[in-house]
C-alpha positions as CSV (number, residue, x, y, z in Angstrom):
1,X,43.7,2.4,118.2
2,X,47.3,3.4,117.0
3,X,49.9,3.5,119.6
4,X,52.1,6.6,120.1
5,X,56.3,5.5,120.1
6,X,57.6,5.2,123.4
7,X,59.9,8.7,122.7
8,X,56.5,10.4,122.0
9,X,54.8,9.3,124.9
10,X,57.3,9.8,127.0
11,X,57.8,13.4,125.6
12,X,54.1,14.2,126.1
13,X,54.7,12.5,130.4
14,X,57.5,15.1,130.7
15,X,55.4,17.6,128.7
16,X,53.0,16.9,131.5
17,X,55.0,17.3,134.4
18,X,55.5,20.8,133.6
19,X,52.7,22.3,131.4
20,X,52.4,25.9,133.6
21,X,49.3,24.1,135.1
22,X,49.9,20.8,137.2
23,X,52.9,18.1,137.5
24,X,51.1,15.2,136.7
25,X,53.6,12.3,138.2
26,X,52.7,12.4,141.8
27,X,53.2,8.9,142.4
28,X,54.9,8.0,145.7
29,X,58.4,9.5,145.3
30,X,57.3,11.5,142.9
31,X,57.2,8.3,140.1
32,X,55.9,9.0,136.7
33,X,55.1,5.2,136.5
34,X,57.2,5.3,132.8
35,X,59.8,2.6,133.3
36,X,63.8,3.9,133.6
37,X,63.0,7.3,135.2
38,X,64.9,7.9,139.2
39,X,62.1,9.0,141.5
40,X,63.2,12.1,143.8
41,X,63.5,10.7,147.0
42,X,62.8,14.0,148.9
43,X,59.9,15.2,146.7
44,X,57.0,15.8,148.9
45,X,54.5,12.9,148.7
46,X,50.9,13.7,149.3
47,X,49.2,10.4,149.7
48,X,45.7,11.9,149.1
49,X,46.5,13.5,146.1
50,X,48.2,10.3,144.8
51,X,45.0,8.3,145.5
52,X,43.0,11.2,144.4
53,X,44.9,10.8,140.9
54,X,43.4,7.2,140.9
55,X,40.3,9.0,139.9
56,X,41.1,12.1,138.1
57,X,44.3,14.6,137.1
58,X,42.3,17.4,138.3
59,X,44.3,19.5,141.0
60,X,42.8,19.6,144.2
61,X,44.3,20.4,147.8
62,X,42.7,21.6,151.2
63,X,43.7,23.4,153.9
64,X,46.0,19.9,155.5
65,X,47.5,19.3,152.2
66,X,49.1,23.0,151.7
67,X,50.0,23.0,155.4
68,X,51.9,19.7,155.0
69,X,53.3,20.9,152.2
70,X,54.6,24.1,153.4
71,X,56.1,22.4,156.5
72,X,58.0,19.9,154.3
73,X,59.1,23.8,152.3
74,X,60.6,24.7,155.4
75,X,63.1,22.0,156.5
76,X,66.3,23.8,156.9
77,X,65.2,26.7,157.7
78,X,66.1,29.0,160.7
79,X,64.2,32.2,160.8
80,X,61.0,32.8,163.0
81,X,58.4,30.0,162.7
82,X,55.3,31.3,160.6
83,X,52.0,31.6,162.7
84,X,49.9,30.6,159.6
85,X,51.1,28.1,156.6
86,X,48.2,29.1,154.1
87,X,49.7,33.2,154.3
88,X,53.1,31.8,153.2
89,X,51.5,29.3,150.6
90,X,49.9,32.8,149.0
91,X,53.0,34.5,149.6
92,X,55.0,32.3,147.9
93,X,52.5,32.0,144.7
94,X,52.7,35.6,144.7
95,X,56.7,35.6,144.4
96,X,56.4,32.8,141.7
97,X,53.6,34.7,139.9
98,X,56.1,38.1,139.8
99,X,53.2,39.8,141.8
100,X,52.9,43.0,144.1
101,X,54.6,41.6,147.6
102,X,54.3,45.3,149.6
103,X,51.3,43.8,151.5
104,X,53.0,40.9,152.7
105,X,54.7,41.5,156.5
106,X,58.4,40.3,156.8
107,X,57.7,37.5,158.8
108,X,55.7,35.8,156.4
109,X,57.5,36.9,153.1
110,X,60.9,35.5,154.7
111,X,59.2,32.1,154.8
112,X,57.5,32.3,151.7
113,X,60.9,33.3,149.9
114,X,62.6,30.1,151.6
115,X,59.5,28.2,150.5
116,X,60.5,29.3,146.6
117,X,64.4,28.9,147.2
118,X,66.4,28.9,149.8
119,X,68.8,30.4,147.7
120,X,66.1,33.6,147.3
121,X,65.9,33.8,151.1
122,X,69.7,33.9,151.4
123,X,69.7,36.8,149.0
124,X,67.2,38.4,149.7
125,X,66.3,38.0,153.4
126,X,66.8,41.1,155.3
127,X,66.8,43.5,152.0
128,X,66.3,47.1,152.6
129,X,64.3,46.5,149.8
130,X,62.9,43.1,149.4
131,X,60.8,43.8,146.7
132,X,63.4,44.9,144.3
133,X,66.0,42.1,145.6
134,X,63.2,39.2,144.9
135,X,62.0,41.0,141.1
136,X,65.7,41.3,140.4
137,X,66.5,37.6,141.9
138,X,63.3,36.2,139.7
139,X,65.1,37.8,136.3
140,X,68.0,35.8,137.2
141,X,66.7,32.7,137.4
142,X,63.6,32.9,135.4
143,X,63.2,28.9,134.8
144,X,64.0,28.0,138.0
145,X,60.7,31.0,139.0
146,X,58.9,29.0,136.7
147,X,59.2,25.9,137.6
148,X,58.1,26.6,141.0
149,X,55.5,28.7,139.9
150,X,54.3,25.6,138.3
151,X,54.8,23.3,141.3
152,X,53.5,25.8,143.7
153,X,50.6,25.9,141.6
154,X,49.9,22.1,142.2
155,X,50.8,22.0,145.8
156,X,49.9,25.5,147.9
157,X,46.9,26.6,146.1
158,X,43.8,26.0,147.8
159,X,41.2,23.9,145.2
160,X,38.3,22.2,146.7
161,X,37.3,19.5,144.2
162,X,34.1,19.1,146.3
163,X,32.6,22.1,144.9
164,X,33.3,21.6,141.5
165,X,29.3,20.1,140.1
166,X,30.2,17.3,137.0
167,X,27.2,18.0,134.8
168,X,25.6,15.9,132.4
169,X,23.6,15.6,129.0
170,X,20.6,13.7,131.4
171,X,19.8,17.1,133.4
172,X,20.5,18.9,136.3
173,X,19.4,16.9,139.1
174,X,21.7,14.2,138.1
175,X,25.1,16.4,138.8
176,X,28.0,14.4,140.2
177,X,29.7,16.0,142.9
178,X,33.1,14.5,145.2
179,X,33.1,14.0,147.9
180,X,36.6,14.4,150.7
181,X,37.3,13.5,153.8
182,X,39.5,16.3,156.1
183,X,43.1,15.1,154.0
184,X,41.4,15.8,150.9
185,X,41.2,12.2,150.0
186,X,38.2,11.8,147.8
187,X,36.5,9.1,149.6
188,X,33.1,9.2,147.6
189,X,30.9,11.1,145.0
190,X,27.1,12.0,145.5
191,X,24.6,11.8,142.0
192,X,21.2,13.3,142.3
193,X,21.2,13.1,146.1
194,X,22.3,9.7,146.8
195,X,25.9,9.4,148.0
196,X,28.6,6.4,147.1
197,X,31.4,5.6,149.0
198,X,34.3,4.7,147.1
199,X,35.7,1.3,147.3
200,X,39.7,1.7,148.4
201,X,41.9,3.7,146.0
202,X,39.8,2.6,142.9
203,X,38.2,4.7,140.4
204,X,34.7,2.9,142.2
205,X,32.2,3.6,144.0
206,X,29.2,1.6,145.9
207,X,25.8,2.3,147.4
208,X,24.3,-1.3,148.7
209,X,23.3,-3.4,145.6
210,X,24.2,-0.1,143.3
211,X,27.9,0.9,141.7
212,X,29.6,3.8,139.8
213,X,32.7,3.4,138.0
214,X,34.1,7.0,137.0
215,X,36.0,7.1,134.0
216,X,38.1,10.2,133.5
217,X,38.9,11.1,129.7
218,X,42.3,12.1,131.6
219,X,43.3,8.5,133.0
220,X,41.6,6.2,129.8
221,X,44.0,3.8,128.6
222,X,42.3,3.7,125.1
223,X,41.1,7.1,124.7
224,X,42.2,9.6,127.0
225,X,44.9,12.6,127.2
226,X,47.2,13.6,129.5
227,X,46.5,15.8,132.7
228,X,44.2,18.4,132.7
229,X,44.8,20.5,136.0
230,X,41.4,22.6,136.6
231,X,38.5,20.5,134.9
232,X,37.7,17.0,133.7
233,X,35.2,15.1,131.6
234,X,34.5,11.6,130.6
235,X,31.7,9.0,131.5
236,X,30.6,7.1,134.6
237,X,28.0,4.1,134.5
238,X,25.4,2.7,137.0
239,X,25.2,-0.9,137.6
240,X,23.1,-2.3,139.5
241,X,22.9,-6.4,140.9
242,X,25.7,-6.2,138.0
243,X,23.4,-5.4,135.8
244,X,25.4,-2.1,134.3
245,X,23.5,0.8,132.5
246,X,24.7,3.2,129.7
247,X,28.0,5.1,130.0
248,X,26.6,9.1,131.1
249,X,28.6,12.0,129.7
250,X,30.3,14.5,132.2
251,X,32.4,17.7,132.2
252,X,33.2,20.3,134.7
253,X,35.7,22.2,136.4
254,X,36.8,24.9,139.0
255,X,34.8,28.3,138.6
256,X,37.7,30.0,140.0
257,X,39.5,28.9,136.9
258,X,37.1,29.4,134.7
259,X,37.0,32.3,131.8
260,X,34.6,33.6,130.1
261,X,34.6,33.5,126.4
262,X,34.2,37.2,125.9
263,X,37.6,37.9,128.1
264,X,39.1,35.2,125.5
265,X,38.1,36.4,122.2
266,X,39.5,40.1,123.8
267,X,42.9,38.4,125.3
268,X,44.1,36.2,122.3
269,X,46.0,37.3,119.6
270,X,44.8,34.4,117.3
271,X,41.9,31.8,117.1
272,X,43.3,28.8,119.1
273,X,43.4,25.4,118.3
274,X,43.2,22.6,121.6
275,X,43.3,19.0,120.8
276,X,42.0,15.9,123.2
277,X,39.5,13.5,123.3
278,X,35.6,13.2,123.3
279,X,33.5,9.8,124.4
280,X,30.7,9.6,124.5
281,X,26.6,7.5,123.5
282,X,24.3,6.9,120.6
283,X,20.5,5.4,121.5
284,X,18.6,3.9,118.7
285,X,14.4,4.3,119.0
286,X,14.9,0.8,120.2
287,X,17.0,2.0,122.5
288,X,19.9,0.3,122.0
289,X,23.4,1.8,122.6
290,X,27.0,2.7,120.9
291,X,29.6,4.1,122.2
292,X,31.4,6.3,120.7
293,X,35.5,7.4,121.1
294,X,38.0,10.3,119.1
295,X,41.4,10.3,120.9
296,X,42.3,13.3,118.3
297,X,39.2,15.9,118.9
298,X,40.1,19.4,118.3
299,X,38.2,22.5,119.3
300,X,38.5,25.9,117.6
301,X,37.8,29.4,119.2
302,X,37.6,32.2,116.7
303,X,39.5,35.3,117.4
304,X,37.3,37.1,115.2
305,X,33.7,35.6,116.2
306,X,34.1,34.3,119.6
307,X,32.4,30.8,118.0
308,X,34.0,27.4,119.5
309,X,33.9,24.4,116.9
310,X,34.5,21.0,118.1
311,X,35.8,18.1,115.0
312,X,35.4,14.6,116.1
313,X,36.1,11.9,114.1
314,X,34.0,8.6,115.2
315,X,35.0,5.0,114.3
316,X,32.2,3.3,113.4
317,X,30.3,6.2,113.4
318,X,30.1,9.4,111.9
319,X,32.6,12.4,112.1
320,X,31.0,15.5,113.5
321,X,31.4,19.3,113.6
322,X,29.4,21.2,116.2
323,X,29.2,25.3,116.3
324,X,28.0,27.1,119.0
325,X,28.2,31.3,118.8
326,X,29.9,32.7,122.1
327,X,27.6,32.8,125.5
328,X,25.3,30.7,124.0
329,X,24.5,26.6,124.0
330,X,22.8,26.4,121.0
331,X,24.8,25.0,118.4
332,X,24.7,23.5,114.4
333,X,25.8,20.2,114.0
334,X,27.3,18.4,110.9
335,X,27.1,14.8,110.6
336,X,29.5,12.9,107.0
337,X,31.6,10.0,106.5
338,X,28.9,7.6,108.2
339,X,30.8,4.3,108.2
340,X,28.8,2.2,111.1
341,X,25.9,-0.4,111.1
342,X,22.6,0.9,109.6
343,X,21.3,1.0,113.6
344,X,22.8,3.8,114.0
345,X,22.3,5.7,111.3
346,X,20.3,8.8,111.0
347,X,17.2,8.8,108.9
348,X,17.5,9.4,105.2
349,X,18.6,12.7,104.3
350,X,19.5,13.7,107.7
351,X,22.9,15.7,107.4
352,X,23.0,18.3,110.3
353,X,20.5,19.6,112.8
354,X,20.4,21.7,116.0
355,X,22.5,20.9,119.2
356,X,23.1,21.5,122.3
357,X,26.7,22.6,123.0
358,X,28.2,23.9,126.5
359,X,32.1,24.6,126.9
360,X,34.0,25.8,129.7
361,X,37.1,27.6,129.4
362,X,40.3,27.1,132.2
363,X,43.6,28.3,132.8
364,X,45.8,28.8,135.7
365,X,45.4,32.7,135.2
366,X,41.8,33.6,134.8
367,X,42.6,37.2,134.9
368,X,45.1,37.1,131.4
369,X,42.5,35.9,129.7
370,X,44.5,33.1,128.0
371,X,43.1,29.3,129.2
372,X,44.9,25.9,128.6
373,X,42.3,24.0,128.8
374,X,38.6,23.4,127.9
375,X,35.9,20.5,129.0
376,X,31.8,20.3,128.1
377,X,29.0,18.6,126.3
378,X,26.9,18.1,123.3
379,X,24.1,16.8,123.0
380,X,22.1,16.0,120.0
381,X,18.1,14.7,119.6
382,X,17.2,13.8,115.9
383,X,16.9,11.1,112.9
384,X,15.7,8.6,115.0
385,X,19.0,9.2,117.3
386,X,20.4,10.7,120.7
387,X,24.0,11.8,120.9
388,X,25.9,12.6,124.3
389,X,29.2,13.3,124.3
390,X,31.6,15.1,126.4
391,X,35.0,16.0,125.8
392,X,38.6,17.7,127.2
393,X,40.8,19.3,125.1
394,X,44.0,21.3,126.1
C-alpha cells in the first residue's frame, strides 16, 4: 500500500480533531500519538473513552463520563452549584448548537454558559436578557462556538455504544453488540447470545477456549480511515484452540444519528461524494477464502435519484460498483478489471448480478438532513462466489 507524506497525514490527524463530529486524539493529556505535538496538560482525560478508542473511534459517553466532565467544566467557577450535571451538559450543547435557551432556568444556564466559556458567563451572567447577550456573544466569537460545539459534542452528549447492534452479511442472530461497565468502559461484546470479555485494553476478546479480535476499518493500520464519530464497520474473526475462522463483515451505528435517505435527497443541494475504506471476503465452492481491502472507496448519493453507489477498487481482485435505489437493499453489481488468481474468479461470462446492499447514513444533526458519514454492507452470491464486504466512508 502507498504511504501518505507525513504533512498529509498529519493534516488529515488535525482534520480529525475537529471535523464538527468528534476530536479523535483523546490519548492521555489529550496526545494525538503523532510525534512533536505538546499535549494540553489540563485537557480533560477520560480514561474509558481512551481505552474505548483501543477498539473503535466511535463516540460513546454515559451518564459518569458527562458528569466528570462537566465537573472538570466547572473548576473556577463561583455561582450556585448545579443540582443535576446532565441539565447543564444539554444546556450547554444547546448554547453551542445556537438553539432556543428560554426553557432553560438561570441556575442551570449560568453553569452551562461557564461550561462553554467562562468568558460567556462573565458577559453574559446576570443579563436582563440572556438570550440575546449569549446569540450576540456566539456572533462574536463564532470559531471559538464552534469549537466547543465540536468538543461538547464528544464529551456531554449522552451515546450509549451498548445499544448500537453491529450487523453482518451472515444474518441476524449473529449481531455484535458492546458491552460497558458503569464508566462506560467497553469491557466486552456479546455475538449471537454468547458474551466475551475483553482481554485488558486490547481490541480482544475471550470466551474459554474461544476469541474475537474486532478490527475497526477506523483504527486499521493498512486499510483504515480516520475517525468516524457515530457508526463504525470493519471485520472481527473467531478463533477457536487458535484455530482462527474467516474475517465477518460489520457495520452499524447510533439510530439517533441516523438519517434517512429521503430527508437527504430533500436536504442536499448536490449529490455527495464520501470517500473511505471497504474490507471485506471472497469464498470459492471449495470454500476457500480472500480477503479483500480498498483504502480509497467512494460512495455516491444522487441528488436527483436518491441512489447510493459504492466504487471499490480490489487488489488482486476485481473493482466493483454496487447500486442500490433509495429505501431499498436490493442493489446491481458490476464486476471489471479482474486481476487475481483464477480461484477467485467468477464463472465465464459473469459480469454483474444482483446484490444485497444496506447503507446507513450519520451526522451530528439528524434534523438538517445533511450526514458526514456513512457505514453498511454488500453482499453478493453468484459465479461460483460469495462476496461480504462492509465499508465506512465520510
Amino acid at each position: 500500500m502507498r504511504r501518505l507524506p507525513f504533512l498529509v497525514l498529519l493534516l488529515f490527524v488535525l482534520a480529525a480533531c475537529n471535523d464538527g463530529g468528534t476530536p479523535t486524539c483523546v490519548g492521555p493529556n489529550g496526545v494525538c500519538g503523532i510525534g512533536g505535538l505538546t499535549p494540553d496538560y489540563n485537557r480533560f482525560n477520560n480514561a474509558a473513552a481512551n481505552s474505548n478508542k483501543r477498539v473503535t473511534m466511535m463516540l460513546a459517553t454515559n451518564d459518569a463520563q458527562v458528569d466528570a466532565y462537566i465537573q472538570h467544566k466547572l473548576k473556577g467557577y463561583t455561582g450556585a452549584a448545579p443540582s443535576d450535571y446532565l441539565d447543564v451538559a444539554q444546556a450547554a450543547l444547546e448554547i453551542a448548537a445556537g438553539n432556543d435557551l428560554s426553557d432553560v432556568s438561570q441556575g442551570v444556564l449560568d453553569s452551562a454558559m461557564y461550561v462553554v466559556s467562562p468568558d460567556l458567563y462573565t458577559i453574559c451572567g446576570g443579563n436582563s436578557d440572556v438570550s440575546a447577550c449569549v446569540s450576540d456573544w456566539g456572533s462574536d466569537n463564532s470559531a471559538l462556538l464552534a469549537s466547543r460545539l465540536t468538543e461538547l459534542r464528544a464529551r456531554a452528549q449522552l451515546l450509549d455504544i451498548s445499544s448500537v447492534d453491529f450487523a453482518t452479511n451472515i444474518g441476524a442472530d449473529t449481531d455484535l453488540t458492546f458491552l460497558i461497565d458503569s464508566s462506560g468502559m467497553i469491557t466486552g461484546v456479546s455475538v449471537d447470545g454468547i458474551n466475551y470479555t475483553r482481554i485488558g485494553n486490547s481490541n480482544i476478546f475471550n470466551n474459554g477456549d474461544t476469541t474475537i479480535t474486532y478490527n475497526s476499518g477506523t483504527r486499521a493500520d493498512d486499510w483504515g480511515i480516520l475517525g468516524l464519530s457515530y457508526s463504525d464497520f470493519g471485520v472481527y474473526q473467531i478463533a477457536t484452540n487458535g484455530v482462527a475462522e474467516k474475517n465477518i463483515p460489520f457495520a452499524g451505528g447510533y439510530e439517533s444519528k441516523k438519517i434517512a435517505e429521503n430527508n437527504i435527497q430533500s436536504s442536499i443541494d448536490s449529490s455527495v461524494n464520501f470517500y473511505g475504506a471497504a474490507v471485506g471476503t471472497v469464498t470459492n465452492e471449495t470454500d476457500e477464502t480472500l480477503n479483500i481491502v480498498d483504502n480509497r472507496a467512494v460512495l455516491n448519493f444522487s441528488k436527483d435519484t436518491g441512489a447510493s453507489t459504492l466504487t471499490a477498487n480490489f487488489a488482486d481482485w476485481y473493482n466493483i460498483v454496487v447500486t442500490k435505489d433509495m429505501n431499498s437493499t436490493d442493489a446491481n453489481i458490476v464486476f471489471s478489471g479482474y486481476t487475481g488468481s483464477a480461484d477467485f474468479q467468477l464463472s465465464d461470462g459473469v459480469t454483474n448480478g444482483k446484490a444485497n446492499m444496506n447503507v446507513g447514513y450519520y451526522g451530528p444533526n439528524p434534523d438538517t438532513g445533511i450526514p458526514t458519514e456513512a457505514t453498511g454492507l454488500v453482499g453478493f452470491t453468484g459465479g461460483g462466489l460469495n462476496m461480504d464486504v462492509s465499508f465506512g466512508v465520510k
